[in-house]
Rosetta silent file (secondary structure, phi, psi, omega in degrees, C-alpha in Angstrom):
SEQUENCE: XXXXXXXXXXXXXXXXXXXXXXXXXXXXXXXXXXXXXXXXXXXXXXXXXXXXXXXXXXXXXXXXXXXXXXXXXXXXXXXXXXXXXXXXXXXXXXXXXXXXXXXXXXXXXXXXXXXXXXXXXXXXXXXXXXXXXXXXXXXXXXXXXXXXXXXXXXXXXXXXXXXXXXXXXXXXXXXXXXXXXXXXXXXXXXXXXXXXXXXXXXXX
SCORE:     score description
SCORE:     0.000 S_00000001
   1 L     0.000  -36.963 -154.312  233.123  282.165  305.970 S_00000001
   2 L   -88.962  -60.451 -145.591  231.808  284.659  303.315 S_00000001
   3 H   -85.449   -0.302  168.558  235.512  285.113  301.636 S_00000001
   4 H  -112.632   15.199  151.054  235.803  281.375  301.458 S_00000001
   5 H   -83.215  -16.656  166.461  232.135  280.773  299.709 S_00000001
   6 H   -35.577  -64.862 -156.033  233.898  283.475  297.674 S_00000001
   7 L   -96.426   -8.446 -142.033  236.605  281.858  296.564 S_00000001
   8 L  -125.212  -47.411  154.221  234.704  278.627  296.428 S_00000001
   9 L   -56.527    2.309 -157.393  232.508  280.489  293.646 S_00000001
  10 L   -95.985  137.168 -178.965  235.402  282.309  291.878 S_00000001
  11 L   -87.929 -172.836 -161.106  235.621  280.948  288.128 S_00000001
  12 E   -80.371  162.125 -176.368  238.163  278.664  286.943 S_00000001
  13 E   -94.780   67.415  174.328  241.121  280.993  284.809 S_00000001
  14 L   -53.428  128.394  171.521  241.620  279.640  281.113 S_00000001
  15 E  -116.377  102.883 -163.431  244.418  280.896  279.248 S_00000001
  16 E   -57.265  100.275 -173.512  244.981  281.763  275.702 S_00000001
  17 L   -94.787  177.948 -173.037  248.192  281.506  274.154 S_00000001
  18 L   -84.349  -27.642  164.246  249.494  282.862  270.473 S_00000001
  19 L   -58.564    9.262 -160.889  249.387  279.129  269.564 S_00000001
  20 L    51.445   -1.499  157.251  245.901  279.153  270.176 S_00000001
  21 L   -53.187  149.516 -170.196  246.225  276.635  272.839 S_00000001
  22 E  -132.491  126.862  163.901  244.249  276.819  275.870 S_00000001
  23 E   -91.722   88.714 -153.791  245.425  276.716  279.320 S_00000001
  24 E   -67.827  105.481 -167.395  243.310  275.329  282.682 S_00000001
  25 L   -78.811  -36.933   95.573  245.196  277.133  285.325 S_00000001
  26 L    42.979  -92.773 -149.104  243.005  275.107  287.873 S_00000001
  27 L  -108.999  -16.724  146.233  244.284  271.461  286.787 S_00000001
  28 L   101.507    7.838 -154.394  247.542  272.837  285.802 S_00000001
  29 E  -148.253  162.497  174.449  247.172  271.077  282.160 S_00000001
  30 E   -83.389  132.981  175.608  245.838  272.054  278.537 S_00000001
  31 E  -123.499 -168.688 -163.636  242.544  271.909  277.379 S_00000001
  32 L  -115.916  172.569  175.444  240.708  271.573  273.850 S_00000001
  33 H   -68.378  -46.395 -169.764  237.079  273.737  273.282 S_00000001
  34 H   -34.251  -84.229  173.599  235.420  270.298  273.613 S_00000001
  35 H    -7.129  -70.778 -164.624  236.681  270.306  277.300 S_00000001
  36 H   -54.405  -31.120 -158.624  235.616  273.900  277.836 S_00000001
  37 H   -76.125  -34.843  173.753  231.977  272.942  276.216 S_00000001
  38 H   -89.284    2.269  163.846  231.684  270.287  278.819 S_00000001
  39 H   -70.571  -39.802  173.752  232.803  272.505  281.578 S_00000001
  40 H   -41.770  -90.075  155.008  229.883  274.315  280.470 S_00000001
  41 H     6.894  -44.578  179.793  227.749  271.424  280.790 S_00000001
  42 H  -108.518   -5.475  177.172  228.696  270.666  283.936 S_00000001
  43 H    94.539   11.268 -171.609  228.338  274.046  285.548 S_00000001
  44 L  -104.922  101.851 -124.758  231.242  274.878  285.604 S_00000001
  45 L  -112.527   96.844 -160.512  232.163  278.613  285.616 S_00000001
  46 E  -135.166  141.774  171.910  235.309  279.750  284.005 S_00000001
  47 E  -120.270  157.595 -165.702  236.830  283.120  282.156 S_00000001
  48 L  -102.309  174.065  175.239  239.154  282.926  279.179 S_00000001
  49 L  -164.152  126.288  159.079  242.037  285.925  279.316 S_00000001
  50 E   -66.227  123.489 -176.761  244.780  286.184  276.029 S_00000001
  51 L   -77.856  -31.181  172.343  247.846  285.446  278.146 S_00000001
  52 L   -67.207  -43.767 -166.120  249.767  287.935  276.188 S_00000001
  53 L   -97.981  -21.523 -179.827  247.496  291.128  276.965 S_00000001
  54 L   111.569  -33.910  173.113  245.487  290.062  279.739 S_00000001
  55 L   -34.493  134.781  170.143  241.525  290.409  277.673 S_00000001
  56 L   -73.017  131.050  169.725  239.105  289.145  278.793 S_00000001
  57 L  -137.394   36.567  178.517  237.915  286.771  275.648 S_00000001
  58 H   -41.549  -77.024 -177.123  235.504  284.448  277.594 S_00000001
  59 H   -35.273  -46.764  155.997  232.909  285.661  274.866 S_00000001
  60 H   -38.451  -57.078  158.398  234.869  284.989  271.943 S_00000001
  61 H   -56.780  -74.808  165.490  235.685  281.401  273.195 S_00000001
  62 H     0.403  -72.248 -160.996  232.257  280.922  273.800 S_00000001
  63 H   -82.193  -14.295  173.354  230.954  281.710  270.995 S_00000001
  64 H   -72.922  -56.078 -172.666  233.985  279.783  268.713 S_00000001
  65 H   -72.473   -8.626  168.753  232.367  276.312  270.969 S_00000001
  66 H   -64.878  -69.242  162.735  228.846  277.408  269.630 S_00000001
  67 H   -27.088  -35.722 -174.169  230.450  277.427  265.651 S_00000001
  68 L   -78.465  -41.313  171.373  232.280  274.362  266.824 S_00000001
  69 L   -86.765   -4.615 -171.629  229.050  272.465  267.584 S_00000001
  70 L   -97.669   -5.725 -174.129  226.828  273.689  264.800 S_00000001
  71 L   -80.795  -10.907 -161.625  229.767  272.427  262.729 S_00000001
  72 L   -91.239  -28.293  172.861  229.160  268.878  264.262 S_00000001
  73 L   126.597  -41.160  169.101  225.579  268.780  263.086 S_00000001
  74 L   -50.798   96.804  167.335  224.006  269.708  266.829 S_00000001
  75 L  -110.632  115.859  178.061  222.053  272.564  265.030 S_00000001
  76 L  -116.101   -7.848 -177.417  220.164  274.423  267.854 S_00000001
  77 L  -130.679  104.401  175.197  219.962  277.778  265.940 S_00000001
  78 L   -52.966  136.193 -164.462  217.774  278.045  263.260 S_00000001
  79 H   -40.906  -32.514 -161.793  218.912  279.721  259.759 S_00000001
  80 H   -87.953  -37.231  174.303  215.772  282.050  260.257 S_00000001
  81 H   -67.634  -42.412  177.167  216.879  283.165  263.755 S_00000001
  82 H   -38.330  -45.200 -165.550  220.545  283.378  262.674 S_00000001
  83 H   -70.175  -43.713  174.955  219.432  286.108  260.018 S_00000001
  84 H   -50.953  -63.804  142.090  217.146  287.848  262.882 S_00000001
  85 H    -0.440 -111.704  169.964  220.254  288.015  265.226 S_00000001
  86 H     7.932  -81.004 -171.854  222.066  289.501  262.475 S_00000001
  87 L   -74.573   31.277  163.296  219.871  292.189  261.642 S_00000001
  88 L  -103.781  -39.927 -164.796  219.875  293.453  265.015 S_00000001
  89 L   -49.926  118.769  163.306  223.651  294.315  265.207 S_00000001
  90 L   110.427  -30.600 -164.058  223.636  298.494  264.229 S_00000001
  91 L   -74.252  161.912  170.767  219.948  298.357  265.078 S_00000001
  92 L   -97.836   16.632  162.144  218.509  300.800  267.848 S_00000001
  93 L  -114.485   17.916 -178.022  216.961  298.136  269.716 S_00000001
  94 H   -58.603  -23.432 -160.003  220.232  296.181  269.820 S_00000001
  95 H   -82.105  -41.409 -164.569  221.037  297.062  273.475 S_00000001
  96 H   -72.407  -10.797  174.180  217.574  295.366  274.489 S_00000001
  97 H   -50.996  -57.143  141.378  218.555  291.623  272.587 S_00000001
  98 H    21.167 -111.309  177.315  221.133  291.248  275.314 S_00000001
  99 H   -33.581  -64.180 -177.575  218.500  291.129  278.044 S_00000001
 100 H   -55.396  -49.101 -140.147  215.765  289.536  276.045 S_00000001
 101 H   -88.025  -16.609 -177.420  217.575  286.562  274.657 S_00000001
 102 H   -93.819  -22.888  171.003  219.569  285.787  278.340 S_00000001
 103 H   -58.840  -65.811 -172.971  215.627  286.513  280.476 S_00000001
 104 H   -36.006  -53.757 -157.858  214.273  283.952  277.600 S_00000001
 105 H   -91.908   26.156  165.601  216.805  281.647  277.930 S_00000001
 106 H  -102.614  -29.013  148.752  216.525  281.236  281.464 S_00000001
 107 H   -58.317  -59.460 -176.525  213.064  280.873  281.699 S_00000001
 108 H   -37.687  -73.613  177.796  213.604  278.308  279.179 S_00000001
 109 H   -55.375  -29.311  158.512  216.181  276.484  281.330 S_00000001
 110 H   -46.939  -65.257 -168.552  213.550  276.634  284.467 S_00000001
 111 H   -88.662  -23.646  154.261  211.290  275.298  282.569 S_00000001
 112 H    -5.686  -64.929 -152.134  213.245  272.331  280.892 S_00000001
 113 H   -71.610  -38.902 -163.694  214.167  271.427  284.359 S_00000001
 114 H   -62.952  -62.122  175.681  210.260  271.255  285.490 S_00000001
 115 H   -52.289  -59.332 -171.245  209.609  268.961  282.336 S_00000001
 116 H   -65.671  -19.356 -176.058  212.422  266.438  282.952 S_00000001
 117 H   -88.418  -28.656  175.636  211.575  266.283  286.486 S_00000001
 118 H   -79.736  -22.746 -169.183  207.425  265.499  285.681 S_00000001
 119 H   -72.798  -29.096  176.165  208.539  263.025  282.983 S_00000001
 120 H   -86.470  -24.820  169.606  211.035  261.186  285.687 S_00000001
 121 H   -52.029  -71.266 -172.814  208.468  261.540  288.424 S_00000001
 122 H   -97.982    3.546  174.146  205.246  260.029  286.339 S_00000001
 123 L  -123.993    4.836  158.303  206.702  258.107  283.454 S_00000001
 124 L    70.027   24.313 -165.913  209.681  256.463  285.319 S_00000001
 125 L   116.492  -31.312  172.727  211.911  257.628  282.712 S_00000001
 126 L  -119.517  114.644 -167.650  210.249  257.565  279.653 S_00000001
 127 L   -48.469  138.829  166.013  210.507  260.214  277.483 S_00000001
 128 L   -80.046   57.842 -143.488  207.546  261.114  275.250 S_00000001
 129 L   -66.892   -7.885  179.433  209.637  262.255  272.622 S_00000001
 130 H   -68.111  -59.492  166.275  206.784  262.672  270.005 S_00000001
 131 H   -35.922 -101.942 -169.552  205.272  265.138  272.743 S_00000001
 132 H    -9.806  -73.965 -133.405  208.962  266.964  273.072 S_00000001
 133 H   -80.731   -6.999  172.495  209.837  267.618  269.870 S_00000001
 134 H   -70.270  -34.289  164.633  206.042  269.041  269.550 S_00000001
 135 H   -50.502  -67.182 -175.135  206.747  271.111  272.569 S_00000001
 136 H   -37.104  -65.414 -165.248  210.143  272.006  271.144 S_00000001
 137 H   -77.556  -15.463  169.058  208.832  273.308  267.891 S_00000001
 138 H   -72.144  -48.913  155.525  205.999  275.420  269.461 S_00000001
 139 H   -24.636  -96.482 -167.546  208.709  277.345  271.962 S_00000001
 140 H   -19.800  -64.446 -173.264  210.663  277.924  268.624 S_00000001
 141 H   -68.149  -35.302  161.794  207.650  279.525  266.704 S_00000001
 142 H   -62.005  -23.371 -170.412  207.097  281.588  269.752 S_00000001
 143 H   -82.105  -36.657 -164.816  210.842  282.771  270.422 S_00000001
 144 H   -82.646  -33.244  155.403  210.870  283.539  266.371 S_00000001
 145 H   -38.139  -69.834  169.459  207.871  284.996  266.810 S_00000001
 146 H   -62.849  -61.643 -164.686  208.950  287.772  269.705 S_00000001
 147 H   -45.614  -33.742  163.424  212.071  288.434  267.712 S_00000001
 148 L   -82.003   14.167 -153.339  209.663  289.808  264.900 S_00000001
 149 L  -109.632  -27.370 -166.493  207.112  291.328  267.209 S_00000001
 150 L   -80.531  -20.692  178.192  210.444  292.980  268.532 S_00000001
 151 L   -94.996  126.804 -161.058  211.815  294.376  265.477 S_00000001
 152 L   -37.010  -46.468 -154.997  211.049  297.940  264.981 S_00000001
 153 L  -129.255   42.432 -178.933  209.393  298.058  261.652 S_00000001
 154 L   -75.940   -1.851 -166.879  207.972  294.324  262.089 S_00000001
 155 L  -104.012  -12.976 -174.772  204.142  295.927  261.937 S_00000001
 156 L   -65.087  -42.274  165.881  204.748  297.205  258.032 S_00000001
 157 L    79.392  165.011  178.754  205.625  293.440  257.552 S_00000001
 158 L  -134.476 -178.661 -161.127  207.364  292.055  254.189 S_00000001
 159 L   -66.730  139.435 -156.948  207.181  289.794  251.777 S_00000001
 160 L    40.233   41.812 -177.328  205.276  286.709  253.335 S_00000001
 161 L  -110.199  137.228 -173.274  204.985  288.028  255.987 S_00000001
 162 L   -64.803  142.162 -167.518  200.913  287.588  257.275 S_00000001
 163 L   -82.548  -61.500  167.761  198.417  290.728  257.383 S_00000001
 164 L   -97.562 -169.373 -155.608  197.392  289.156  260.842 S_00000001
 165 L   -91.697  158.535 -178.725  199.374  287.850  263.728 S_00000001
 166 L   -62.534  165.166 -173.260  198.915  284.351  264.574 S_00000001
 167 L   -97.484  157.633 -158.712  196.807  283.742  267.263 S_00000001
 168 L   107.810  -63.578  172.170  197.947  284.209  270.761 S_00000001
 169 L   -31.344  153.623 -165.440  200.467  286.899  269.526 S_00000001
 170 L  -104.184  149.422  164.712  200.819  289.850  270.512 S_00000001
 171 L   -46.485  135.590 -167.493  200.426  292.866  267.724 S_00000001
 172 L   -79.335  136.085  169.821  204.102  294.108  266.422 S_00000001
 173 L   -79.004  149.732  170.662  204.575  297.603  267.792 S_00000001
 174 L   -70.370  169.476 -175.219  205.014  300.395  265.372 S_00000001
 175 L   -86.569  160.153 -164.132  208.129  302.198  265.167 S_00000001
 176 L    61.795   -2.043 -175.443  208.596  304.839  267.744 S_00000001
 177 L   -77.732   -4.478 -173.255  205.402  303.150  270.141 S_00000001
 178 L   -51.104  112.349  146.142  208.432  301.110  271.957 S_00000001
 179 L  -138.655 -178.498  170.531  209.322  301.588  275.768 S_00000001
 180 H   -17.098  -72.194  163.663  210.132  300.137  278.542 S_00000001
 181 H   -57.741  -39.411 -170.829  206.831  298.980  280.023 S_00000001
 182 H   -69.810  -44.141 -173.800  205.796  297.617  276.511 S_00000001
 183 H   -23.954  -68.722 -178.137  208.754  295.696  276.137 S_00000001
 184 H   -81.896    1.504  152.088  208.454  293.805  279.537 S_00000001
 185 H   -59.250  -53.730  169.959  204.639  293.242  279.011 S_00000001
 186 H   -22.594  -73.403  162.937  205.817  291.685  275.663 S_00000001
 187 H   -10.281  -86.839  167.970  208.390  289.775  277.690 S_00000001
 188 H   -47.782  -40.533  172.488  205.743  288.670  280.353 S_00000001
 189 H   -55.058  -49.990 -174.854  203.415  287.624  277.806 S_00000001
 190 H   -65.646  -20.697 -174.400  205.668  286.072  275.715 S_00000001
 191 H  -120.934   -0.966  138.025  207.181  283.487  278.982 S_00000001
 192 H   -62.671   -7.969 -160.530  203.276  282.830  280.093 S_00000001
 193 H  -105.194  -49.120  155.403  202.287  281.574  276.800 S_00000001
 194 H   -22.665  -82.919 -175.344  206.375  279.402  277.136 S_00000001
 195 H   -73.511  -27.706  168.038  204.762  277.759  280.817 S_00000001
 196 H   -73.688   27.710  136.511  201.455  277.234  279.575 S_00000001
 197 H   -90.277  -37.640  175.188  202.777  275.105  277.502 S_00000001
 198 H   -87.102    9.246  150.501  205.373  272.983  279.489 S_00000001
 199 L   -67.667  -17.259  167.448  202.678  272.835  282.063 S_00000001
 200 L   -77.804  127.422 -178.694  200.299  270.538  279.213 S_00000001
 201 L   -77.761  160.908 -177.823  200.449  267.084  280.034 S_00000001
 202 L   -76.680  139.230  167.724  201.838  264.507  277.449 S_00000001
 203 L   -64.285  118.034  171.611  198.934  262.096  276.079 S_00000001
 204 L   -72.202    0.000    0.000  199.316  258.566  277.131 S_00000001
Protein backbone atom coordinates (compact mmCIF):
# COMPACT_ATOMS: atom_id res chain seq x y z
CA UNK A 1 0.00 0.00 0.00
CA UNK A 2 2.75 2.49 1.11
CA UNK A 3 4.99 1.80 -2.24
CA UNK A 4 1.93 2.40 -4.32
CA UNK A 5 0.89 5.93 -2.49
CA UNK A 6 4.58 6.21 -3.41
CA UNK A 7 4.49 5.92 -6.74
CA UNK A 8 1.14 7.59 -6.87
CA UNK A 9 3.10 10.77 -5.43
CA UNK A 10 6.30 10.36 -7.53
CA UNK A 11 6.64 13.56 -9.90
CA UNK A 12 5.95 13.54 -13.45
CA UNK A 13 9.75 13.31 -15.52
CA UNK A 14 10.17 16.31 -18.08
CA UNK A 15 12.88 16.13 -20.42
CA UNK A 16 15.18 18.61 -21.91
CA UNK A 17 16.60 18.19 -25.17
CA UNK A 18 19.61 20.30 -27.05
CA UNK A 19 16.71 21.72 -29.13
CA UNK A 20 15.36 23.09 -26.16
CA UNK A 21 12.26 21.14 -26.51
CA UNK A 22 10.61 19.68 -23.64
CA UNK A 23 9.57 16.21 -23.17
CA UNK A 24 6.39 14.81 -20.80
CA UNK A 25 7.55 11.31 -20.31
CA UNK A 26 4.10 10.73 -18.52
CA UNK A 27 1.79 11.53 -21.70
CA UNK A 28 4.42 10.35 -23.98
CA UNK A 29 4.18 13.84 -26.04
CA UNK A 30 5.98 17.40 -26.04
CA UNK A 31 5.23 20.16 -24.04
CA UNK A 32 5.70 24.12 -24.23
CA UNK A 33 6.61 26.20 -20.62
CA UNK A 34 2.97 27.38 -20.84
CA UNK A 35 1.97 23.66 -20.29
CA UNK A 36 4.52 23.21 -17.53
CA UNK A 37 3.13 26.67 -15.83
CA UNK A 38 -0.26 25.11 -15.80
CA UNK A 39 0.95 21.87 -14.46
CA UNK A 40 1.99 24.07 -11.79
CA UNK A 41 -1.32 25.43 -11.39
CA UNK A 42 -2.88 22.45 -11.18
CA UNK A 43 -0.70 20.76 -8.62
CA UNK A 44 0.94 19.01 -10.45
CA UNK A 45 4.46 17.89 -9.38
CA UNK A 46 7.09 17.33 -11.94
CA UNK A 47 11.21 17.48 -12.28
CA UNK A 48 12.94 18.71 -15.40
CA UNK A 49 16.42 16.54 -16.15
CA UNK A 50 18.81 17.72 -19.51
CA UNK A 51 18.35 14.44 -21.36
CA UNK A 52 21.88 14.61 -22.48
CA UNK A 53 23.60 14.67 -18.87
CA UNK A 54 20.95 13.65 -16.67
CA UNK A 55 20.76 17.44 -14.29
CA UNK A 56 18.45 18.03 -12.56
CA UNK A 57 17.22 21.66 -14.07
CA UNK A 58 13.68 21.74 -12.50
CA UNK A 59 14.93 25.20 -11.04
CA UNK A 60 16.12 26.65 -14.09
CA UNK A 61 12.80 25.77 -15.92
CA UNK A 62 11.04 27.20 -13.24
CA UNK A 63 12.37 30.09 -13.02
CA UNK A 64 12.58 30.65 -17.23
CA UNK A 65 8.19 30.23 -16.70
CA UNK A 66 8.50 33.06 -14.00
CA UNK A 67 10.57 35.47 -16.88
CA UNK A 68 8.07 34.02 -19.28
CA UNK A 69 5.09 35.45 -17.37
CA UNK A 70 6.49 38.75 -16.21
CA UNK A 71 7.16 39.07 -19.95
CA UNK A 72 3.31 38.72 -20.54
CA UNK A 73 2.51 41.64 -18.30
CA UNK A 74 1.35 39.25 -15.09
CA UNK A 75 3.88 41.33 -12.95
CA UNK A 76 3.78 39.72 -9.43
CA UNK A 77 7.34 40.86 -8.47
CA UNK A 78 7.89 44.21 -7.75
CA UNK A 79 11.06 46.20 -9.28
CA UNK A 80 11.86 47.11 -5.53
CA UNK A 81 11.83 43.45 -4.41
CA UNK A 82 13.63 42.32 -7.60
CA UNK A 83 16.64 44.66 -6.53
CA UNK A 84 16.30 43.25 -2.74
CA UNK A 85 16.55 39.61 -4.10
CA UNK A 86 19.49 40.66 -5.94
CA UNK A 87 21.41 42.09 -3.30
CA UNK A 88 21.20 39.10 -1.30
CA UNK A 89 23.11 36.76 -3.73
CA UNK A 90 27.09 36.89 -2.13
CA UNK A 91 25.44 38.21 1.01
CA UNK A 92 26.01 36.30 4.44
CA UNK A 93 22.49 36.04 5.14
CA UNK A 94 21.83 34.50 1.72
CA UNK A 95 21.44 30.90 3.03
CA UNK A 96 18.46 32.22 5.32
CA UNK A 97 16.28 33.87 1.98
CA UNK A 98 15.74 30.29 0.94
CA UNK A 99 13.73 29.48 4.05
CA UNK A 100 12.23 32.87 4.58
CA UNK A 101 10.79 33.52 1.19
CA UNK A 102 9.35 29.53 0.79
CA UNK A 103 7.87 29.78 5.08
CA UNK A 104 6.33 33.31 3.72
CA UNK A 105 5.04 32.04 0.79
CA UNK A 106 3.23 29.35 2.27
CA UNK A 107 1.70 31.09 4.88
CA UNK A 108 0.63 33.29 2.19
CA UNK A 109 -0.93 30.42 0.22
CA UNK A 110 -2.87 29.23 3.63
CA UNK A 111 -4.03 32.24 3.95
CA UNK A 112 -5.31 33.05 0.33
CA UNK A 113 -7.12 29.84 0.62
CA UNK A 114 -8.98 31.05 4.03
CA UNK A 115 -9.96 34.38 2.14
CA UNK A 116 -11.46 32.76 -1.00
CA UNK A 117 -13.23 30.33 1.05
CA UNK A 118 -14.95 33.37 3.56
CA UNK A 119 -15.68 35.40 0.40
CA UNK A 120 -17.50 32.12 -1.29
CA UNK A 121 -19.08 31.19 2.00
CA UNK A 122 -20.64 34.90 2.91
CA UNK A 123 -20.71 36.81 -0.33
CA UNK A 124 -21.87 33.93 -2.65
CA UNK A 125 -19.14 34.68 -4.90
CA UNK A 126 -18.56 38.11 -4.91
CA UNK A 127 -15.35 39.33 -4.75
CA UNK A 128 -14.68 42.63 -2.95
CA UNK A 129 -12.00 43.47 -5.11
CA UNK A 130 -11.56 47.11 -3.78
CA UNK A 131 -10.98 45.27 -0.30
CA UNK A 132 -8.32 42.70 -2.15
CA UNK A 133 -6.24 44.76 -3.84
CA UNK A 134 -6.13 46.84 -0.36
CA UNK A 135 -5.27 43.63 1.34
CA UNK A 136 -2.84 42.82 -1.46
CA UNK A 137 -0.89 46.00 -1.17
CA UNK A 138 -0.60 45.90 2.69
CA UNK A 139 0.98 42.05 2.54
CA UNK A 140 3.40 43.65 -0.08
CA UNK A 141 4.54 46.61 2.22
CA UNK A 142 4.97 44.05 4.90
CA UNK A 143 6.95 41.28 2.84
CA UNK A 144 9.19 44.48 1.51
CA UNK A 145 9.30 45.50 4.71
CA UNK A 146 10.93 42.08 6.40
CA UNK A 147 13.29 41.92 3.47
CA UNK A 148 14.77 45.32 4.83
CA UNK A 149 14.36 44.55 8.49
CA UNK A 150 16.37 41.38 7.24
CA UNK A 151 19.20 42.93 5.58
CA UNK A 152 22.21 43.17 7.67
CA UNK A 153 23.06 46.80 7.63
CA UNK A 154 19.20 47.82 7.13
CA UNK A 155 19.40 49.75 10.80
CA UNK A 156 22.20 52.44 9.32
CA UNK A 157 19.42 52.97 6.65
CA UNK A 158 20.09 55.03 3.25
CA UNK A 159 19.01 57.49 1.31
CA UNK A 160 15.12 57.74 1.96
CA UNK A 161 15.15 55.50 3.91
CA UNK A 162 12.94 56.71 7.39
CA UNK A 163 14.80 57.46 10.87
CA UNK A 164 11.77 55.42 12.35
CA UNK A 165 10.18 52.18 11.38
CA UNK A 166 6.68 52.30 10.42
CA UNK A 167 4.44 51.32 12.87
CA UNK A 168 3.86 47.75 13.66
CA UNK A 169 7.48 46.96 12.48
CA UNK A 170 9.76 45.47 14.03
CA UNK A 171 13.31 47.49 14.62
CA UNK A 172 16.09 46.37 11.82
CA UNK A 173 18.73 44.41 13.69
CA UNK A 174 22.22 45.72 13.68
CA UNK A 175 24.87 43.90 12.04
CA UNK A 176 26.31 41.09 14.01
CA UNK A 177 22.88 41.12 16.67
CA UNK A 178 21.41 38.32 14.10
CA UNK A 179 20.64 34.61 15.21
CA UNK A 180 18.59 32.13 15.04
CA UNK A 181 15.94 32.88 17.66
CA UNK A 182 15.78 36.56 16.36
CA UNK A 183 15.23 35.58 13.00
CA UNK A 184 12.19 33.25 13.73
CA UNK A 185 10.66 35.84 16.20
CA UNK A 186 10.99 38.22 13.16
CA UNK A 187 9.40 35.47 11.09
CA UNK A 188 6.56 34.88 13.72
CA UNK A 189 5.88 38.42 13.97
CA UNK A 190 6.08 39.18 10.62
CA UNK A 191 3.08 36.08 9.56
CA UNK A 192 0.81 37.39 12.74
CA UNK A 193 0.68 40.85 11.54
CA UNK A 194 0.00 38.71 7.47
CA UNK A 195 -3.36 36.82 9.46
CA UNK A 196 -4.41 39.72 11.26
CA UNK A 197 -5.02 41.06 8.36
CA UNK A 198 -6.77 38.36 6.16
CA UNK A 199 -8.77 37.72 9.24
CA UNK A 200 -10.43 41.74 8.81
CA UNK A 201 -13.68 41.54 7.38
CA UNK A 202 -14.46 43.35 4.01
CA UNK A 203 -16.96 46.44 4.54
CA UNK A 204 -20.28 45.95 2.99
Amino acid sequence: MAEKEEQKSAPITIKKYANRRLYNTATSSYVTLDHLCQMVKDGLDFVVYDAKTGEDITRSVLTQIIVEEESKGQNLLPISFLRQLIGFYGDNMQWMVPRYLEYSMQSFARNQEQMRDYFQNTLGGMFPFGRLEEMGKQNLAMFERAMRMFTPFGAEGGPGEHAHPPQGAQPAAKPGDHSLDDLQKRIDDLQKQIANITKTKPEK
